[in-house]
C-alpha positions as CSV (number, residue, x, y, z in Angstrom):
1,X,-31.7,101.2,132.9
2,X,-35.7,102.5,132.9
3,X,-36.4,105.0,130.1
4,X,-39.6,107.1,130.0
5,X,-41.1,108.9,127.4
6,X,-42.9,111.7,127.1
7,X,-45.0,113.0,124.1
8,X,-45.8,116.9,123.9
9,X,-48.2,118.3,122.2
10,X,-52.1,119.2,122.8
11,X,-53.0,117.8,119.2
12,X,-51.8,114.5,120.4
13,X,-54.3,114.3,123.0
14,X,-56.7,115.6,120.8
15,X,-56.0,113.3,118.2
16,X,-55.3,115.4,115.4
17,X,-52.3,113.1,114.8
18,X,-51.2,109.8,115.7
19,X,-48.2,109.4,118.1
20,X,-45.6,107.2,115.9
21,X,-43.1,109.3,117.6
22,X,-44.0,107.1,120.6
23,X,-43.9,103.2,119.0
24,X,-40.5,103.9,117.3
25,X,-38.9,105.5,120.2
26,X,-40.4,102.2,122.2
27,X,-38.9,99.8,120.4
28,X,-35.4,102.0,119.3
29,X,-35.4,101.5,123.4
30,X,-36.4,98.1,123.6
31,X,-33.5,97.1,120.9
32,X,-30.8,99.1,123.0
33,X,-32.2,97.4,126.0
34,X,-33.5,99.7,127.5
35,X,-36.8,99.4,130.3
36,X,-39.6,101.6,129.2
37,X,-42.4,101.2,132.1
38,X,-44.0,104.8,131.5
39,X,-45.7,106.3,128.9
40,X,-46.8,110.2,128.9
41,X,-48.6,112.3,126.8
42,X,-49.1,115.9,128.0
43,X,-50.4,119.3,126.0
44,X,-49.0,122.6,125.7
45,X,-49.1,123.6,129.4
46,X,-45.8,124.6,131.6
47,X,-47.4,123.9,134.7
48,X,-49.0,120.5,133.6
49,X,-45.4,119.5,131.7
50,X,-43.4,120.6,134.6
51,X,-45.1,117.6,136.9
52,X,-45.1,115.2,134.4
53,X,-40.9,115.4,134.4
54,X,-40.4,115.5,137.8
55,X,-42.7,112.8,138.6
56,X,-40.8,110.3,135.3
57,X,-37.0,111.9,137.0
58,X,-38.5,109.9,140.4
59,X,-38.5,107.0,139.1
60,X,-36.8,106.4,135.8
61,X,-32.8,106.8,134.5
62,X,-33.6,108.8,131.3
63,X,-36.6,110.4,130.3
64,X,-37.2,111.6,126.5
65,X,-39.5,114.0,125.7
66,X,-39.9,114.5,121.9
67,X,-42.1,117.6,120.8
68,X,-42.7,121.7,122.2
69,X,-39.2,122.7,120.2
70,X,-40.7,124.9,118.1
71,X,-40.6,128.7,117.7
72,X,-43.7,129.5,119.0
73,X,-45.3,130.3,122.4
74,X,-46.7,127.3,122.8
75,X,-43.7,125.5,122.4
76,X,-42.7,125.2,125.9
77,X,-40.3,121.6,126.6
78,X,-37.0,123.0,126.5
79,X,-38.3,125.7,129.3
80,X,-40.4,123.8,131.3
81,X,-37.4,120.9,131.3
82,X,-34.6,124.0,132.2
83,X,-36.4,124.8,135.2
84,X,-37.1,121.3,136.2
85,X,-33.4,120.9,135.9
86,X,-32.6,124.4,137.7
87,X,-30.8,125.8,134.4
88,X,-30.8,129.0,132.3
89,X,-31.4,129.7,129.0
90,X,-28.2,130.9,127.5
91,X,-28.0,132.0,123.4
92,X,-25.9,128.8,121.7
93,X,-24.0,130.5,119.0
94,X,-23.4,127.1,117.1
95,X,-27.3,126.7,116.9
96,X,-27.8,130.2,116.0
97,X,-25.5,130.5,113.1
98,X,-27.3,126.7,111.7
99,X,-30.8,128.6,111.9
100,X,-29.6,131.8,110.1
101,X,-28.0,129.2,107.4
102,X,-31.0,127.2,107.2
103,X,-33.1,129.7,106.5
104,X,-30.9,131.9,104.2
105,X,-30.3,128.8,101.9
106,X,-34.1,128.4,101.7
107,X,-34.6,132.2,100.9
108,X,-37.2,132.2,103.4
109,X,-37.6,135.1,106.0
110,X,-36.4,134.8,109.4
111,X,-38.6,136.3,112.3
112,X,-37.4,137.0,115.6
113,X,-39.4,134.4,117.5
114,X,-36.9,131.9,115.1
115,X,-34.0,132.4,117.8
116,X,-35.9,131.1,120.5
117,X,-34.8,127.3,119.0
118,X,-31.2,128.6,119.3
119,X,-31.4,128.9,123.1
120,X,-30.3,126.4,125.0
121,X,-30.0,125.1,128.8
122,X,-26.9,125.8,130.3
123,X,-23.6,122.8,130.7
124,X,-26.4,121.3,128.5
125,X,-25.0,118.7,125.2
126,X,-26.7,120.2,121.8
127,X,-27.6,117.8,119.3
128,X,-27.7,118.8,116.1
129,X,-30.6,118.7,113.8
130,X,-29.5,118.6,110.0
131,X,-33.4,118.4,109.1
132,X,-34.4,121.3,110.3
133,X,-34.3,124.0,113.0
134,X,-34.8,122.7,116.4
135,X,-31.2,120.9,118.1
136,X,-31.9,118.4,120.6
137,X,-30.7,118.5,124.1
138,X,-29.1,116.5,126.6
139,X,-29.4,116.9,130.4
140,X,-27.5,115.1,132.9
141,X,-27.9,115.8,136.6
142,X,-27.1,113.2,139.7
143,X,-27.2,110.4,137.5
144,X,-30.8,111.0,135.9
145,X,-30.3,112.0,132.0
146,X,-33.0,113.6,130.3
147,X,-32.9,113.9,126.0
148,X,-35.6,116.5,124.6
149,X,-36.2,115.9,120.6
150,X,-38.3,117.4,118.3
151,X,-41.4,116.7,117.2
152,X,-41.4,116.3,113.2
153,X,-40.5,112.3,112.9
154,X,-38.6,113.3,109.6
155,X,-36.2,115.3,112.5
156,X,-36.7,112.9,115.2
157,X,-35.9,109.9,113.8
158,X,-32.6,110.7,112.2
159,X,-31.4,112.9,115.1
160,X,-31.7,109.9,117.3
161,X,-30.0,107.4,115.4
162,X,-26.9,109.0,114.8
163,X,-26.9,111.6,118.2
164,X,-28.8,110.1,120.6
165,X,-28.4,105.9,120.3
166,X,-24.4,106.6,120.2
167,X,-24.6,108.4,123.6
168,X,-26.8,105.9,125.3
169,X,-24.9,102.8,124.1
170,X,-21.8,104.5,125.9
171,X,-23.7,104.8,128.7
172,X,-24.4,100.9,129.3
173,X,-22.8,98.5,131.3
174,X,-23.2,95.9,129.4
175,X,-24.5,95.2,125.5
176,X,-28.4,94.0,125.3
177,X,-28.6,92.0,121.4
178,X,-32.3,91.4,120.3
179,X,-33.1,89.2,117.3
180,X,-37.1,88.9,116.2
181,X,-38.5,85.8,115.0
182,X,-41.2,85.9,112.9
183,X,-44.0,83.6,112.5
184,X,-47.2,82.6,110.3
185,X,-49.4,80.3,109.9
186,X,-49.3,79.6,113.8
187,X,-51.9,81.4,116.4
188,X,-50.9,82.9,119.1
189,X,-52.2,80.5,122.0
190,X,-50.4,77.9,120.1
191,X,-47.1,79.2,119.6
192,X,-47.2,80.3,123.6
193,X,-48.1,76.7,124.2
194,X,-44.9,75.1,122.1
195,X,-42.7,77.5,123.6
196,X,-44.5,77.4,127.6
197,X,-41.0,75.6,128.7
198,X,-38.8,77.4,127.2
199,X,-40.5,80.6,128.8
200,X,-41.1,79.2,132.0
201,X,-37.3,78.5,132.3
202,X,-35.9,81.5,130.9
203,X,-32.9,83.6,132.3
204,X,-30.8,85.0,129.9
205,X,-31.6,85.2,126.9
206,X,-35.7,85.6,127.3
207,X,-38.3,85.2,124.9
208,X,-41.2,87.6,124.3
209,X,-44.1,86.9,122.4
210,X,-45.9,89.6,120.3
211,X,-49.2,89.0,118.3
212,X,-49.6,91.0,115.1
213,X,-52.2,90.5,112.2
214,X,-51.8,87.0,111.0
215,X,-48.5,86.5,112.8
216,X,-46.6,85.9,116.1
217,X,-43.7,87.5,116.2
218,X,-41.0,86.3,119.5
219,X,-38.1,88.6,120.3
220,X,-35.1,86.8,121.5
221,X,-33.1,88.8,123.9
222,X,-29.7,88.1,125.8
223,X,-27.5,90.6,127.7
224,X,-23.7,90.3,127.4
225,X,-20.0,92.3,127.8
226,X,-20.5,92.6,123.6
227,X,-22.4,91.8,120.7
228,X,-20.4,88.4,119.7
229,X,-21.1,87.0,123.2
230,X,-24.8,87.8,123.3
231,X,-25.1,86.3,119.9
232,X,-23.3,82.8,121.6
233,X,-26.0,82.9,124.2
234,X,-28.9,83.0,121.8
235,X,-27.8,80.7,119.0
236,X,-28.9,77.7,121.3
237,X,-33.1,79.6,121.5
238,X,-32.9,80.3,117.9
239,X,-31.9,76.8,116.6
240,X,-34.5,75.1,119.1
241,X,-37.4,77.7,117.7
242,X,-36.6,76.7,114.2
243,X,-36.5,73.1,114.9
244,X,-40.6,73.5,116.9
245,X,-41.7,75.8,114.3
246,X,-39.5,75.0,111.0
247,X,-41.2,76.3,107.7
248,X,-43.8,78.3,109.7
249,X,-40.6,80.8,110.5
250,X,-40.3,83.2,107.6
251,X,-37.2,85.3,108.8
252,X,-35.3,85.9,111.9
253,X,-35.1,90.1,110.4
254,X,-37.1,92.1,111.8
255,X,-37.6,94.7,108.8
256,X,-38.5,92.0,107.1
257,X,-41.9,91.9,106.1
258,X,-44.4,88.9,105.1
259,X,-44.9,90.8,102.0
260,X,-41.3,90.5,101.5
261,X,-40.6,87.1,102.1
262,X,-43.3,85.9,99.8
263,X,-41.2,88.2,97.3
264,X,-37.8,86.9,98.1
265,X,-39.9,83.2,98.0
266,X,-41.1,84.2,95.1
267,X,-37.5,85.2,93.2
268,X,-35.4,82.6,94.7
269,X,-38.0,79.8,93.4
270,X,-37.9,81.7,89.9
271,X,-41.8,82.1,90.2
272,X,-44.1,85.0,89.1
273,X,-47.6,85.9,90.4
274,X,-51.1,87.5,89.4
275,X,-53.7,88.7,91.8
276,X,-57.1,88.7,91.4
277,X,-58.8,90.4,94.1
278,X,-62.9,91.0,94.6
279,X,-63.0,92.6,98.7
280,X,-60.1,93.2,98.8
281,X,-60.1,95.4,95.9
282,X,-56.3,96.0,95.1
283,X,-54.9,95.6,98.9
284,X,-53.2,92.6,98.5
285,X,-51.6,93.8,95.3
286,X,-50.5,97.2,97.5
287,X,-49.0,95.0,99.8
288,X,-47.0,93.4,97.1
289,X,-46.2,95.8,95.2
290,X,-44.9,97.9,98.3
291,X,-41.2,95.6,98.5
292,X,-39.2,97.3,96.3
293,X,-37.8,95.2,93.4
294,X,-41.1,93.1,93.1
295,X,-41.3,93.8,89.5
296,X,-39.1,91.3,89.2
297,X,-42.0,88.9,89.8
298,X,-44.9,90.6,90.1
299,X,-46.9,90.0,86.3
300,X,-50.8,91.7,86.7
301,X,-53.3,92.4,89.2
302,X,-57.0,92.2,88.7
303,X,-60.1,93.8,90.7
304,X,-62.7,92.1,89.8
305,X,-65.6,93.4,92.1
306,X,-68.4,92.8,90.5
307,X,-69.6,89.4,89.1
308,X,-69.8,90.6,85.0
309,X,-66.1,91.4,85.8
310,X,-65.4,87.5,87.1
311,X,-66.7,86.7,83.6
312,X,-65.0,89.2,81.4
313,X,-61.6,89.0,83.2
314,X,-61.1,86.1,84.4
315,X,-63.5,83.5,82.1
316,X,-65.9,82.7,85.5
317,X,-68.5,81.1,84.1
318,X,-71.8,82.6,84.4
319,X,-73.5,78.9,85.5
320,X,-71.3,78.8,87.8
321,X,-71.9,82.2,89.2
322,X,-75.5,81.7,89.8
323,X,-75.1,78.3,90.8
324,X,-72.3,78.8,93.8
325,X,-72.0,82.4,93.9
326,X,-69.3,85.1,94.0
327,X,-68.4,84.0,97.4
328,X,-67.5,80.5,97.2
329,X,-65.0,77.9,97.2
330,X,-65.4,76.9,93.4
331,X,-65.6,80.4,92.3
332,X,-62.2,81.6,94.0
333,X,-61.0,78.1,92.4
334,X,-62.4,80.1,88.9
335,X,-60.3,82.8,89.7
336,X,-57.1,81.8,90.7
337,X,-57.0,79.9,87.5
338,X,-58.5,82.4,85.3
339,X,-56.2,84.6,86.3
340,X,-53.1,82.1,85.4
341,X,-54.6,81.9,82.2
342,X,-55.0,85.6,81.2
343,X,-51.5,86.6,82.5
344,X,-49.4,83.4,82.3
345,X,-48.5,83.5,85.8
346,X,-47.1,80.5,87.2
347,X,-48.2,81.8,90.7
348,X,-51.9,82.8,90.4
349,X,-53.7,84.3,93.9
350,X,-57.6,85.0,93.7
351,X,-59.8,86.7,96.7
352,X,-63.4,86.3,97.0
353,X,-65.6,87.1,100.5
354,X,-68.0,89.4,101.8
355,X,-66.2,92.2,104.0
356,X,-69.8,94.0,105.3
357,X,-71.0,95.2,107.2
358,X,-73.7,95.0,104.9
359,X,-74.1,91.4,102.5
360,X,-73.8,88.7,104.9
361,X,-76.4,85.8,105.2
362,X,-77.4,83.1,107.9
363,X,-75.6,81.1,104.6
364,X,-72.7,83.8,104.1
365,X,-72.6,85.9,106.7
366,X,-70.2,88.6,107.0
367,X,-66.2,87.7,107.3
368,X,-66.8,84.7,105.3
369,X,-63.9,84.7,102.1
370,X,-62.0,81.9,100.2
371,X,-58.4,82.6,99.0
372,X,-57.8,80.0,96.3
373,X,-54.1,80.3,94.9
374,X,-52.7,78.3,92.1
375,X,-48.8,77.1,91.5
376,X,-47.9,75.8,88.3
377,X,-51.3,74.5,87.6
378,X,-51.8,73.0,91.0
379,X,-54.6,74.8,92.7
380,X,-55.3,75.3,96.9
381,X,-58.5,76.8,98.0
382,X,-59.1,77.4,102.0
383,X,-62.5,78.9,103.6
384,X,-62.0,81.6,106.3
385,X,-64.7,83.1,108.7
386,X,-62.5,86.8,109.9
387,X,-64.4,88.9,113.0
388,X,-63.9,92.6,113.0
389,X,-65.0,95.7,110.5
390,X,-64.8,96.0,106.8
391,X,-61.3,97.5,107.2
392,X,-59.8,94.7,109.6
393,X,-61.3,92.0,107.8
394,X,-59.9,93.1,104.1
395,X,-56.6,93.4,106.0
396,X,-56.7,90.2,107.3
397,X,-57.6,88.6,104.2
398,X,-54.6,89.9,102.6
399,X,-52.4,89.2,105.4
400,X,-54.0,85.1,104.6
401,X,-53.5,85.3,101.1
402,X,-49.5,86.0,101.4
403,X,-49.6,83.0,104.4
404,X,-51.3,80.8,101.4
405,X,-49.0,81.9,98.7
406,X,-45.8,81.1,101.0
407,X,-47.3,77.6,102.3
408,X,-48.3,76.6,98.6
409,X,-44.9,77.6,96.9
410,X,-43.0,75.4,99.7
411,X,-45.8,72.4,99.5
412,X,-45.1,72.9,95.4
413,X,-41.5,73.2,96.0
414,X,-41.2,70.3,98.3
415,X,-43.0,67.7,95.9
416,X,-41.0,68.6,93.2
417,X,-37.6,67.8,95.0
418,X,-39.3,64.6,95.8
């Protein structure tokens, strides 16, 4: 079945707010198996709304439009999508009484316009909102099915995974089972390249190839009468990825993070780690420190920006400094292991580069960092050269530094079985 969405809402196209209402109804879709070939995003106008539906009803099965439910006069999905659909506003007694109660418990004053959210298209399905004050709806006419949601992701989100993804897996034919595969260490052109065969001579299940920051990320996909059969199909794919790519897989979940699996990595090795960062100033430690339960292993984090801070800190000597510089292999080297020694990490990461746009020389130019991490007293150092702006390259140097960390606890954990 095609899906379409469509995104209300003039401060979307002015960019007052990014549209993550958009890439998690995309890939909710894309796990129910759904086709999305249409994307929309239209502002407060009837007229301009109006076209927009008819045109996604022409050529898609179900079209979601998430935004306009408010109580305002600019608010204007649920009417524009009535008349699309030839139907009538009728009062919804239901949705009325939730508004009065939503507002009472709240002690906040309801105004007239408030009822407006309680009218609904006639022979429509209400969905109820328990977040707040607008109900979904859902349409169905001559076989097209159209789902309007409201705009607030805290309402949206949670509306559609327990009313909306129940109703459209009843609707299929046939189950559609996705498993992600995640992978670092590997580019993109290369991972395409080991798998050109298997893509080449896909049918069921397919592979799909995503690039994010630092990773490649394949999304296994097979379509089956249920859940246990698709899983059959794919079990073959998944064995044969893990035998090309092996350690460079870190998980076959897809919430989970590289940030993560170093933590997991991290615990299940009984390992803990210190960061020392210079331009990355604190990211990498974010990133950590994000997973929830990384206290178990997570000891101390050092910013050490500024080259009297190398010394202080982290015992850099000041020869060295003047010698090599703060951007260079030995002084990373410095770090990582001063920063074992202050905190008594067995794990010690350290960050060192120049993230511009200003700084760079025909020597050092800009992008040019060295991530030096140290396991149990065993230190790696690698040179990177990263394109992009200040912000792109500080993330990609952290998105490196967890790559390193992983690669160097396995390296540390495979010798050590030896």
């Amino acid at each position: 079945m095609i899906v379409e969405l469509i995104s209300v809402g003039t401060e979307l196209l002015l960019g007052n707010i990014v549209n993550t209402n958009a890439a998690y109804l995309s890939e909710r879709c894309a796990d129910l198996g759904l086709s999305c070939f249409y994307q929309s995003v239209v502002g407060d106008n009837e007229e301009r709304l109006m076209a927009t539906i008819k045109t996604a009803l022409e050529r898609s099965d179900i079209v979601v439009l998430s935004g306009g439910l408010g109580p305002t006069e600019d608010d204007l999905t649920k009417e524009a999508a009535a008349k699309v659909m030839g139907r009538k506003l009728l009062m919804h007694e239901p949705s009325r009484r939730q508004i009065e109660g939503y507002f009472k418990q709240r002690k906040i004053e309801l105004t007239e316009n408030n009822w407006k959210q309680a009218m609904m298209p006639e022979e429509a399905i209400v969905v109820d909102n328990a977040n707040g004050t607008a109900p979904g709806v859902i349409m169905e006419e001559e076989g097209k099915v159209m789902i309007l949601l409201p705009g607030p992701p805290n309402e949206l989100v949670p509306m559609f995974e327990t009313g909306i993804i129940p109703y459209l897996s009843d609707k299929k034919s046939e189950t559609i089972f996705s498993q992600t595969v995640k992978i670092c260490g590997v580019g993109e052109s290369k991972v395409e390249t080991v798998i050109k065969d298997l893509i080449d001579g896909q049918s069921n299940p397919t592979i799909a190839p995503y690039a994010k920051n630092c990773e490649v990320h394949l999304r296994v996909t097979a379509k089956a009468k249920n859940e246990a059969e698709a899983k059959l199909l794919m079990n073959p794919v998944l064995k044969e990825l893990e035998e090309r790519f092996g350690q460079h897989i870190y998980t076959m979940d897809k919430d989970t993070s590289l940030e993560k699996a170093v933590a997991d990595l991290l615990k299940e090795r009984e390992l803990n780690i210190s960061t020392a960062e210079s331009c990355t100033g604190g990211l990498l430690a974010g990133r950590l420190i994000n997973v929830s339960g990384v206290s178990e292993v997570y000891q101390s984090g050092y910013i050490t920006y500024s080259n009297k801070s190398k010394r202080k800190i982290l015992g850099v000597k000041k020869s060295l400094l003047d010698k090599k510089g703060a951007v260079s292999k030995e002084t990373a080297v410095a770090m990582a292991r001063g920063t074992a020694a202050a905190s008594k990490a067995k794990v010690a990461v350290a960050v060192t580069g120049i993230a511009g746009p200003e700084g760079g020389t025909g020597e050092k130019p800009v992008g040019l960092v060295y991530i030096a991490c140290s396991v149990c007293g065993k230190t790696t150092v690698k040179k990177y050269q990263f394109r992009g702006n200040r912000a792109k390259i500080r993330e990609t140097t952290v998105s490196s530094a967890l790559i390193l960390i992983r690669q160097c606890i396995l390296e540390y954990d495979a010798e050590r079985r030896k």
